[in-house]
mmCIF file as gemmi writes it, N, C-alpha and C atoms, coordinates in Angstrom:
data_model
loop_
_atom_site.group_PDB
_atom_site.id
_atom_site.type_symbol
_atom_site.label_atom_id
_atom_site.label_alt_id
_atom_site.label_comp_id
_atom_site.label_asym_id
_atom_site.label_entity_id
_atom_site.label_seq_id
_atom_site.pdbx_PDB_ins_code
_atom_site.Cartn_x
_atom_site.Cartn_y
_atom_site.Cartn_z
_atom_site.occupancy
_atom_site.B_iso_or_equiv
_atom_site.pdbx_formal_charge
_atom_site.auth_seq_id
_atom_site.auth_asym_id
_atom_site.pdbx_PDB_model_num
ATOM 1 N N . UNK Axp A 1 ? 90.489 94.368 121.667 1 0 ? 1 A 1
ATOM 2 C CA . UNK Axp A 1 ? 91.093 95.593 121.162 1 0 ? 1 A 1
ATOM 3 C C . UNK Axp A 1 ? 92.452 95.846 121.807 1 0 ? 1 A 1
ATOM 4 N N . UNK Axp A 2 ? 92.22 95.816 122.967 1 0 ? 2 A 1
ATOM 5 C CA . UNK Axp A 2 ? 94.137 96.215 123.731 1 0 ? 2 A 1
ATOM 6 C C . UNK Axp A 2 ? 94.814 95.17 123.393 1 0 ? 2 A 1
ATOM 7 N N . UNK Axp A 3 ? 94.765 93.627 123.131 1 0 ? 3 A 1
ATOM 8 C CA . UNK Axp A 3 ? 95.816 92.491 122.727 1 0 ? 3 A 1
ATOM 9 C C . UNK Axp A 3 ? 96.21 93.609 121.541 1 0 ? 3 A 1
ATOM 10 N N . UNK Axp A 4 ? 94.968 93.741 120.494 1 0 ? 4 A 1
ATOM 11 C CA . UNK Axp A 4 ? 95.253 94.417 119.379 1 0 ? 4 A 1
ATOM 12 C C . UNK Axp A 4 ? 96.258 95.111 118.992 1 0 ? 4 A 1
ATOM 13 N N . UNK Axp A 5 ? 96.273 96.417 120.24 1 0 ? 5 A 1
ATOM 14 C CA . UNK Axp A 5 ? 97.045 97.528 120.03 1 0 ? 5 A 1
ATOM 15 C C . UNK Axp A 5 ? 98.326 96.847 120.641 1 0 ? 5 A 1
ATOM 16 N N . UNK Axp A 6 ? 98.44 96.105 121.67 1 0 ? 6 A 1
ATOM 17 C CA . UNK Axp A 6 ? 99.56 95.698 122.081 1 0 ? 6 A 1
ATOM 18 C C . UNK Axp A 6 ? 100.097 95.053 121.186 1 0 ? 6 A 1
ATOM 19 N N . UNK Axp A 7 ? 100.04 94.233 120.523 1 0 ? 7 A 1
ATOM 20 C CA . UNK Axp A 7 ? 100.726 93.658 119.455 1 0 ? 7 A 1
ATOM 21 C C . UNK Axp A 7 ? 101.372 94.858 118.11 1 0 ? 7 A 1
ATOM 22 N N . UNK Axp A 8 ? 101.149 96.003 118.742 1 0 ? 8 A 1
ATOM 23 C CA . UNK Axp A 8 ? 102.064 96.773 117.928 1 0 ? 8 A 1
ATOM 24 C C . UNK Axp A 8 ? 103.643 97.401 118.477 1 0 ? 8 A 1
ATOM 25 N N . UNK Axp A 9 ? 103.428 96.7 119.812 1 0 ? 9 A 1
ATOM 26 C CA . UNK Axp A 9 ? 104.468 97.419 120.492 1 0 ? 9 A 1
ATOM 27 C C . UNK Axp A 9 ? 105.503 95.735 120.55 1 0 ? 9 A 1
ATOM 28 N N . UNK Axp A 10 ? 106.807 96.488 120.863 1 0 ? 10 A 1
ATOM 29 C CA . UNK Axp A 10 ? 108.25 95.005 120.753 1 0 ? 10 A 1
ATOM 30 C C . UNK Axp A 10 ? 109.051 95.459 121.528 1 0 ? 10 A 1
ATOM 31 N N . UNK Axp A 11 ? 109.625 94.479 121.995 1 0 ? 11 A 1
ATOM 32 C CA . UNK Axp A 11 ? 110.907 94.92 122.654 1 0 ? 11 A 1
ATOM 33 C C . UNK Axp A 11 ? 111.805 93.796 122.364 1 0 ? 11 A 1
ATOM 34 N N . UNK Axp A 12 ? 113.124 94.032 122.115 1 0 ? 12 A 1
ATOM 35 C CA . UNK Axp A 12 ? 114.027 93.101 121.577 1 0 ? 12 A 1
ATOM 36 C C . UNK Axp A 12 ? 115.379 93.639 121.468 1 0 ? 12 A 1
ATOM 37 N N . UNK Axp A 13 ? 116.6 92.838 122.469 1 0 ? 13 A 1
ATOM 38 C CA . UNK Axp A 13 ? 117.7 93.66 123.192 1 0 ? 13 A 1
ATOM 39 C C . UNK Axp A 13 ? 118.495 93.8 122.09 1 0 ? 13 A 1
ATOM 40 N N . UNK Axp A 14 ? 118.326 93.379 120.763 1 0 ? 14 A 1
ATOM 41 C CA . UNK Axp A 14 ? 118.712 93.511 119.509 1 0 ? 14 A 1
ATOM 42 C C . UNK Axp A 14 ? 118.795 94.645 118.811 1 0 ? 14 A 1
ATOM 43 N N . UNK Axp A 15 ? 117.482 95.478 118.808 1 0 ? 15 A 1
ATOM 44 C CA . UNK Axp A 15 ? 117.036 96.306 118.806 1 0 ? 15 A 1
ATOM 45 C C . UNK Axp A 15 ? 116.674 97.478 119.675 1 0 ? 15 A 1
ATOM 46 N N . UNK Axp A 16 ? 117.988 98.795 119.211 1 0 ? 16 A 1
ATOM 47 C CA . UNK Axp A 16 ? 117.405 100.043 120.347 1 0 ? 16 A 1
ATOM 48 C C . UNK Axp A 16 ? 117.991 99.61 121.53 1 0 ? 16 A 1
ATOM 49 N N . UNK Axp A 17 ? 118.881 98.978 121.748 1 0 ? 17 A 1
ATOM 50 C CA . UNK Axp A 17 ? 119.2 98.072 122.841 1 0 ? 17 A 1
ATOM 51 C C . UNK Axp A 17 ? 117.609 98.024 124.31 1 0 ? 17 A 1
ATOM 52 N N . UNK Axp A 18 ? 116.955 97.133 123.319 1 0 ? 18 A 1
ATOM 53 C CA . UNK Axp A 18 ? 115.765 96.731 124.132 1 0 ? 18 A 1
ATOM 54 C C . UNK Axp A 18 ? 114.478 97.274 124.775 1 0 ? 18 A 1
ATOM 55 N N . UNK Axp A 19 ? 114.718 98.681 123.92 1 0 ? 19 A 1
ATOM 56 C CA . UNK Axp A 19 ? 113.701 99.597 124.533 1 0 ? 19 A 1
ATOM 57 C C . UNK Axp A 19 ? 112.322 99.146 123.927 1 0 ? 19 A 1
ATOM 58 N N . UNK Axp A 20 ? 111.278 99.066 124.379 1 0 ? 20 A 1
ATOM 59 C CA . UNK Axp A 20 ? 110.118 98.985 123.603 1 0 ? 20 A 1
ATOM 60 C C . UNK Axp A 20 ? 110.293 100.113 122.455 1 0 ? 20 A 1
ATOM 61 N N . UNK Axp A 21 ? 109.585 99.295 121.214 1 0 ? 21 A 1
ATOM 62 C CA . UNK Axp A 21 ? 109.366 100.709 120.243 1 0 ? 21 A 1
ATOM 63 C C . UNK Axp A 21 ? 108.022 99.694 119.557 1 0 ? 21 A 1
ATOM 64 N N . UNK Axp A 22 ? 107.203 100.934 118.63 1 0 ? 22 A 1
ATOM 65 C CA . UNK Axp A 22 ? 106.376 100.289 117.327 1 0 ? 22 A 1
ATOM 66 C C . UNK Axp A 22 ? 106.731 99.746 116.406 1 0 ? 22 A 1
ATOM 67 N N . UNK Axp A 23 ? 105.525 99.097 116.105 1 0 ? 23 A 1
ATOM 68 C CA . UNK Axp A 23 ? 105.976 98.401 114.742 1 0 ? 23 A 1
ATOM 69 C C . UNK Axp A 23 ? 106.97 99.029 113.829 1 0 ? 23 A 1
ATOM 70 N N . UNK Axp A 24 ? 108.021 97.981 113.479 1 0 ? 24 A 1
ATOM 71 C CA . UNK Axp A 24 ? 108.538 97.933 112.698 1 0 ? 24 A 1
ATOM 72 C C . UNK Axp A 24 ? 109.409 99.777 112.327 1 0 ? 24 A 1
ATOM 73 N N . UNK Axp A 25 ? 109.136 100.626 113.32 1 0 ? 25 A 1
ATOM 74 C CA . UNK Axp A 25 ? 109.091 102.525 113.112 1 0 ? 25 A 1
ATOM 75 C C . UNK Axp A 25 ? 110.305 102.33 113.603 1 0 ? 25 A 1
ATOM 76 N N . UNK Axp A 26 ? 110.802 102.018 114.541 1 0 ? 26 A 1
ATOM 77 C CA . UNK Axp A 26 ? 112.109 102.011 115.479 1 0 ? 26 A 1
ATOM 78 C C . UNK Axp A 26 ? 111.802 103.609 115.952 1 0 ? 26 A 1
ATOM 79 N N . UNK Axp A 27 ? 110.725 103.89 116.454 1 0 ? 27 A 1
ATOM 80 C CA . UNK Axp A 27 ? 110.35 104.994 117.278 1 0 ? 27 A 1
ATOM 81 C C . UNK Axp A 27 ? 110.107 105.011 118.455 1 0 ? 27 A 1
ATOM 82 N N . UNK Axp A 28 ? 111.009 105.042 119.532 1 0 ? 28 A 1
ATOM 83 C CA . UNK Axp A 28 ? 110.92 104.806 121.441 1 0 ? 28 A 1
ATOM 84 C C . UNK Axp A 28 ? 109.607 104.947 121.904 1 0 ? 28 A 1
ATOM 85 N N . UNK Axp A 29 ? 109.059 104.184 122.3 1 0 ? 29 A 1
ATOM 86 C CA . UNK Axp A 29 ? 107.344 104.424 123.048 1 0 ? 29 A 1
ATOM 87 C C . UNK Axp A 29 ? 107.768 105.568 123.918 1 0 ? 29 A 1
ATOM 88 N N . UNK Axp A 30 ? 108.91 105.38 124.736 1 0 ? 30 A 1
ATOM 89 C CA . UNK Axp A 30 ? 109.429 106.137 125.017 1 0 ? 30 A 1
ATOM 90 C C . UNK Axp A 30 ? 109.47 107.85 125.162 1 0 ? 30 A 1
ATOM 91 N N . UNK Axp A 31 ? 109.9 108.23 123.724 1 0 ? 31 A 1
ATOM 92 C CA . UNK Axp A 31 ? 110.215 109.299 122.82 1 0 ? 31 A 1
ATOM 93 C C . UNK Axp A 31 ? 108.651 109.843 122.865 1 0 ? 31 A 1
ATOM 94 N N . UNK Axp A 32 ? 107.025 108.972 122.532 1 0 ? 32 A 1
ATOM 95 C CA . UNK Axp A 32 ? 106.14 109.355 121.703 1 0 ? 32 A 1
ATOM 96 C C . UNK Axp A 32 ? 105.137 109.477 123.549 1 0 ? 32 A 1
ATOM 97 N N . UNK Axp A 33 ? 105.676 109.407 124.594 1 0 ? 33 A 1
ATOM 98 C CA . UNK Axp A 33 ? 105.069 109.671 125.803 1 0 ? 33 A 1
ATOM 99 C C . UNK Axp A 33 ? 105.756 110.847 126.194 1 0 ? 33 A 1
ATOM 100 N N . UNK Axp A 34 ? 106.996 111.066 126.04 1 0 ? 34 A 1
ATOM 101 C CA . UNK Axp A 34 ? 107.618 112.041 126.23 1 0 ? 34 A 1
ATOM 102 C C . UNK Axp A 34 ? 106.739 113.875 125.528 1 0 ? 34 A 1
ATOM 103 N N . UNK Axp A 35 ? 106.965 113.652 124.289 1 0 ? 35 A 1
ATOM 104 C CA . UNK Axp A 35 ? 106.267 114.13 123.348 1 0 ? 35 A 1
ATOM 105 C C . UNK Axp A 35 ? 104.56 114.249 123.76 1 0 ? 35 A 1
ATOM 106 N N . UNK Axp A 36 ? 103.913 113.501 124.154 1 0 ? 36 A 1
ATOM 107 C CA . UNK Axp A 36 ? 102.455 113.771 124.151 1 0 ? 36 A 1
ATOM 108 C C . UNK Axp A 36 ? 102.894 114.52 126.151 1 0 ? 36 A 1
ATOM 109 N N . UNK Axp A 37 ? 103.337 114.117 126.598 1 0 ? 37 A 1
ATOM 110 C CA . UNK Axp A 37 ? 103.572 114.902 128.11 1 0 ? 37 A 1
ATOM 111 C C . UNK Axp A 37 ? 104.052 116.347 128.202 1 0 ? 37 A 1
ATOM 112 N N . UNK Axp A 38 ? 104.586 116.588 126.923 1 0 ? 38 A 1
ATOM 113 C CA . UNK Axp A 38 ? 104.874 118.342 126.673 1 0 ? 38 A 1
ATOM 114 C C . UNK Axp A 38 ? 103.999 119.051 125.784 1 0 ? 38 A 1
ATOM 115 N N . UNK Axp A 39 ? 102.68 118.269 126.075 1 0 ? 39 A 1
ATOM 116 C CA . UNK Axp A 39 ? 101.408 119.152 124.898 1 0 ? 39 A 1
ATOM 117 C C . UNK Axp A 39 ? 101.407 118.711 123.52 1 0 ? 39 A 1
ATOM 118 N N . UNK Axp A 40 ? 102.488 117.811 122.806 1 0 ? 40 A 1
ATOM 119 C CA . UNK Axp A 40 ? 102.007 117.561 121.657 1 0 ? 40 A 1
ATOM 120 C C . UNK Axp A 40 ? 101.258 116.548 121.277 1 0 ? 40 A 1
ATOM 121 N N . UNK Axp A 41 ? 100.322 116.829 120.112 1 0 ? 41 A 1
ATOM 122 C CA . UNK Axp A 41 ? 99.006 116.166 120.418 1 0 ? 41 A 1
ATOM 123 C C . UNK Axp A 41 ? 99.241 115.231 118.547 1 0 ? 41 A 1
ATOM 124 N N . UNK Axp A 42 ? 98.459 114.321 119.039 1 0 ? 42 A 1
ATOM 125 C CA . UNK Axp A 42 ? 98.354 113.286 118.077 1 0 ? 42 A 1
ATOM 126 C C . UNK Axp A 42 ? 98.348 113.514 116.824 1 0 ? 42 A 1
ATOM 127 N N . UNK Axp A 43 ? 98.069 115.25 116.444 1 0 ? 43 A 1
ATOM 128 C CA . UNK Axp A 43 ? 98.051 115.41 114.993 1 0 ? 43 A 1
ATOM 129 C C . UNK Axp A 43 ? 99.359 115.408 114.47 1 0 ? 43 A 1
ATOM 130 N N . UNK Axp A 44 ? 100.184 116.133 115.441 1 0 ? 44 A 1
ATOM 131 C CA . UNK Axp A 44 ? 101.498 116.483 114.935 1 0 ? 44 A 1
ATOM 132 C C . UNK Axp A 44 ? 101.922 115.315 114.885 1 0 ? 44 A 1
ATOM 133 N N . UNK Axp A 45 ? 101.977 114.384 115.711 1 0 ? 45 A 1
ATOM 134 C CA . UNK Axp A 45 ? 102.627 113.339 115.636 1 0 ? 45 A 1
ATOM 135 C C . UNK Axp A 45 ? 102.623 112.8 113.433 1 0 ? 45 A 1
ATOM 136 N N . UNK Axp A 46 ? 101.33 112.926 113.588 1 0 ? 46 A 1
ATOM 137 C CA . UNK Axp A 46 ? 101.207 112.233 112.375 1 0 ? 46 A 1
ATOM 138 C C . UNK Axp A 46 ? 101.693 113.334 111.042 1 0 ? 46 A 1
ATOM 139 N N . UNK Axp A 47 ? 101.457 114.321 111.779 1 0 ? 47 A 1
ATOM 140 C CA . UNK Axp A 47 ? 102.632 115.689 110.595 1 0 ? 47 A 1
ATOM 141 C C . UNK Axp A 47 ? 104.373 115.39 110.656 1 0 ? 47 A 1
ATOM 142 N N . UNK Axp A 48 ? 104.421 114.647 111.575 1 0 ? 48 A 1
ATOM 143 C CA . UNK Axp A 48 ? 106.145 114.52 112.018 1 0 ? 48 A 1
ATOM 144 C C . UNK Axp A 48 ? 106.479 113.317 111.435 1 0 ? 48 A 1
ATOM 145 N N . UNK Axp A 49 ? 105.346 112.28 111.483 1 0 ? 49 A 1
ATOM 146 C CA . UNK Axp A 49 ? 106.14 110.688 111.477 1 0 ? 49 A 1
ATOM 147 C C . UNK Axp A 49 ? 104.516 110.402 110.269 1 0 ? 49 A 1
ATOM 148 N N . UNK Axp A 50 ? 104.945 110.666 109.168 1 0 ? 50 A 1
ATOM 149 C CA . UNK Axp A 50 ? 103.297 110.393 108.815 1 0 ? 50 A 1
ATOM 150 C C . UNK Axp A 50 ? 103.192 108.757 108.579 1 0 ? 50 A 1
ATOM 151 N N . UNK Axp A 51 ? 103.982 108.132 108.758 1 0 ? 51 A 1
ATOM 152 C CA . UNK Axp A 51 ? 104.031 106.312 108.785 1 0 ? 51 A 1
ATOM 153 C C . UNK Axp A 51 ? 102.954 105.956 110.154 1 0 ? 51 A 1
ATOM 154 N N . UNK Axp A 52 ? 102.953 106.784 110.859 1 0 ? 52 A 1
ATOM 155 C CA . UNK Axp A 52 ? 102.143 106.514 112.683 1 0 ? 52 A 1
ATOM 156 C C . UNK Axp A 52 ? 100.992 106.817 112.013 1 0 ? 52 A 1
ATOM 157 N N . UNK Axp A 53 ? 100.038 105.766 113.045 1 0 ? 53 A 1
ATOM 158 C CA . UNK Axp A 53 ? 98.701 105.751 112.683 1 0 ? 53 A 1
ATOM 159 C C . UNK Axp A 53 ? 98.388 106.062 113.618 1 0 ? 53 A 1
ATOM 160 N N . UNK Axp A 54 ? 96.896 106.429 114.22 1 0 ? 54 A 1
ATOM 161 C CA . UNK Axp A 54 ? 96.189 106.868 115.482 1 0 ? 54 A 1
ATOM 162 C C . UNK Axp A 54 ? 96.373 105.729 116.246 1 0 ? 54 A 1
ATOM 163 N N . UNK Axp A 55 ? 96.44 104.12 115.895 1 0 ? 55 A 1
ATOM 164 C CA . UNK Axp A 55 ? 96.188 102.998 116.929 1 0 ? 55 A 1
ATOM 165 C C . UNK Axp A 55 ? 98.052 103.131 117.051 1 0 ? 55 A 1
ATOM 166 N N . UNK Axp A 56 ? 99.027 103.383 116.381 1 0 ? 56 A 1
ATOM 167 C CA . UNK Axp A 56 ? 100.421 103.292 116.815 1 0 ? 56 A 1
ATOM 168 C C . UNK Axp A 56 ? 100.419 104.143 118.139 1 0 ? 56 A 1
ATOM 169 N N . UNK Axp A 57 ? 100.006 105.043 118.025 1 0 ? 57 A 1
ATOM 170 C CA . UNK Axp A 57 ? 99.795 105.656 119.725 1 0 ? 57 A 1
ATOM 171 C C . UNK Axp A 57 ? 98.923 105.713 120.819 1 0 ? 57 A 1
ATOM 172 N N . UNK Axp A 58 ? 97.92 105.493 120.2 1 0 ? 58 A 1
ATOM 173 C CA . UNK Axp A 58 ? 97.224 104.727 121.497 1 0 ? 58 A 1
ATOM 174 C C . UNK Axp A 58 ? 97.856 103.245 122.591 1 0 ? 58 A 1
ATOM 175 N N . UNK Axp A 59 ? 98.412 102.584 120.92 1 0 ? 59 A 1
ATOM 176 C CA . UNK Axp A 59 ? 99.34 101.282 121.826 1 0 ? 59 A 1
ATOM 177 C C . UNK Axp A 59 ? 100.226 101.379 122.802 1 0 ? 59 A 1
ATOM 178 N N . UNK Axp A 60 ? 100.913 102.966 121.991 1 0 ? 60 A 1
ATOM 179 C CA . UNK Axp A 60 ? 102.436 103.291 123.294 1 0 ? 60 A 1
ATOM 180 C C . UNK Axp A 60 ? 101.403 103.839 124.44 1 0 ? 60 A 1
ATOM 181 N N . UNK Axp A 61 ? 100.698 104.252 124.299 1 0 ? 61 A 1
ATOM 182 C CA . UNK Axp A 61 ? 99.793 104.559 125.597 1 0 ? 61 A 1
ATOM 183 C C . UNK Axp A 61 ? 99.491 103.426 126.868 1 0 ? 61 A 1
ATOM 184 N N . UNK Axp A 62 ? 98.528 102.725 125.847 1 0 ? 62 A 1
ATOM 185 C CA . UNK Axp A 62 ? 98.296 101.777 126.389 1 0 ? 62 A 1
ATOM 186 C C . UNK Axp A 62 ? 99.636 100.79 127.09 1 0 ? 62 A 1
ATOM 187 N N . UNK Axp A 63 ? 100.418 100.489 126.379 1 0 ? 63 A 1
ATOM 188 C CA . UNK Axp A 63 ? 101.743 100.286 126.642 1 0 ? 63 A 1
ATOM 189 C C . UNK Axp A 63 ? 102.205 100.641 127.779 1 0 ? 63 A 1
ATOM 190 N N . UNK Axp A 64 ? 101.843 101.777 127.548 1 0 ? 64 A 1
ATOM 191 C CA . UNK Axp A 64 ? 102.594 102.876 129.435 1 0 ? 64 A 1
ATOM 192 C C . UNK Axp A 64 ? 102.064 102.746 130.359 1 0 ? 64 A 1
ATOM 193 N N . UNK Axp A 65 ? 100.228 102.293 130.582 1 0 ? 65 A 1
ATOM 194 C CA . UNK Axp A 65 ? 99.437 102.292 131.25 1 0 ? 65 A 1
ATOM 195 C C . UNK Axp A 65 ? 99.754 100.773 131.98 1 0 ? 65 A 1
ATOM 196 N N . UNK Axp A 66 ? 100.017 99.894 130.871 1 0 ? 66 A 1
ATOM 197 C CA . UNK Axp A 66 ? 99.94 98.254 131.579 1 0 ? 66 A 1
ATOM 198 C C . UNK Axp A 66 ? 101.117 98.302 131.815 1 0 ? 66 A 1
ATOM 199 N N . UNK Axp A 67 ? 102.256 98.535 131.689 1 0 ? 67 A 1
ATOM 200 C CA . UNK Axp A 67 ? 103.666 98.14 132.227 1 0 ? 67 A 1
ATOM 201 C C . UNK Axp A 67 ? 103.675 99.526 133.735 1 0 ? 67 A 1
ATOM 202 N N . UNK Axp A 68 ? 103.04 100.534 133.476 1 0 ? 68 A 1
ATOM 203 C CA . UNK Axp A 68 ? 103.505 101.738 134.645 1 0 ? 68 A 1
ATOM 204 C C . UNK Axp A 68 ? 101.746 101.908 135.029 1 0 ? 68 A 1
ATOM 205 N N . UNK Axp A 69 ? 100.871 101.092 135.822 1 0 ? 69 A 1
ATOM 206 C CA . UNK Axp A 69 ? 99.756 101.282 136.032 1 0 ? 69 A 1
ATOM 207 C C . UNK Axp A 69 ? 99.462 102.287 136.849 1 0 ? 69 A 1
């Protein structure tokens, strides 16, 4: 399951100049930790960006957890 979710996350200095983001969203994992750290919660996310799925943020999670343990 976490390869899983990880394989939704990229980083590529091409892109965003290299910041991790999700699939294909060009949305900062960044931006969507920021956002869940000031109380907003997974619904809005998906009222804001309705392309994000529940596993697109669990990944940036997960994401944050294995690179910032």
């Amino acid at each position: 399951m976490e390869s899983t979710l990880l394989n939704r996350i990229s980083n590529n200095p091409d892109i965003l100049t290299g910041k991790p983001v999700g699939r294909v969203m060009r949305l900062f994992v960044e931006h969507v930790l920021k956002m869940l750290a000031r109380g907003i919660f997974n619904k809005h996310f998906i009222e804001e960006y309705p392309f994000l799925e529940e596993d697109d943020i669990r990944a940036r999670l997960l994401y944050a957890f294995t690179i910032f343990p």
